[in-house]
N, C-alpha and C positions, 0 to 999 in steps of 0.2 A: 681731626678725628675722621671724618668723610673725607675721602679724596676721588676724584674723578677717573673714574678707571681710563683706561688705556683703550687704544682701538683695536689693538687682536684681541682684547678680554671681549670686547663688545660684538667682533667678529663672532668668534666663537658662540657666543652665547647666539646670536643671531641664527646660526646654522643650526646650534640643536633646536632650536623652538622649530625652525622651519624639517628638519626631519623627523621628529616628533609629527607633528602635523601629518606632513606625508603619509608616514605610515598608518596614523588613524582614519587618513581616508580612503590608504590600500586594503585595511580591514574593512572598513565598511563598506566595501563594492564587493569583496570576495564574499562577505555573509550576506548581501544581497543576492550575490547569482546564487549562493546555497539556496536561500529561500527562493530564489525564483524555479530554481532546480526541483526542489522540495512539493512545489505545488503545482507543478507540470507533473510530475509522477501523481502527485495525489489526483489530478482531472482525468489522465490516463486511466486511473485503476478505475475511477467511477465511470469513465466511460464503458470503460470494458465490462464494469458490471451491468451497466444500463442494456449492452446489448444483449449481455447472457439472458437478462429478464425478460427481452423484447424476445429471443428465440425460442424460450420456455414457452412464454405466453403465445405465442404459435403455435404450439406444436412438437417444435423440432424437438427429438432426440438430444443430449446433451448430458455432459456428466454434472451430476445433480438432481438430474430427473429423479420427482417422486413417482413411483409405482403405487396404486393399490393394491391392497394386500386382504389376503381373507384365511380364516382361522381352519385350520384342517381338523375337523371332526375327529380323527383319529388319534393324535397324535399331540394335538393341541397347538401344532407350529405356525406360525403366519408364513403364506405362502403366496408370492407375488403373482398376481393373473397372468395366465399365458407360460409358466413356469409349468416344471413337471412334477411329477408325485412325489410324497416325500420320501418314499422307500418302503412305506410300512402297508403289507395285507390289505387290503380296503380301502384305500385313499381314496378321496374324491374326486382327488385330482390325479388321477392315474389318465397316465399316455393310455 
């Protein structure tokens, strides 16, 4: 009923386990640099935002910058300081 297999049955059989193999650990080194890839971009963007905040909190100009803004009497529009008049007879904020 059982017979002892052959030695190319055993060959073979030997070479798919060992390529199987192989391959599962050629995947798990490529989704490793993914992930290592993945989280260098993610320290990147944080850093980048650490500095944008570091430059705000300065001072500096930069796009983001909040303005204050104040309510034109006439017109009712919010109008950023240092901005010019809104257009309309009266402004407060007229050049």
């Amino acid at each position: 009923m059982f017979s002892m297999p052959g030695l190319p049955k055993i060959l073979v059989l030997i070479t798919i386990i060992v390529v199987v193999w192989q391959a599962f650990k050629f995947i798990g080194r490529v989704q490793k640099a993914r992930i290592a890839e993945a989280q260098a971009r993610v320290r990147e963007a944080q850093a980048q935002a650490r500095g944008q905040r570091q430059a705000r909190s300065q001072g500096a100009p930069g796009r983001g910058a909040v303005a204050e803004t104040r309510e034109c009497r006439v017109c009712g529009a919010y109008v950023a300081q240092g901005m010019g008049a809104c257009g309309k007879p009266g402004c407060p904020f007229g050049a």
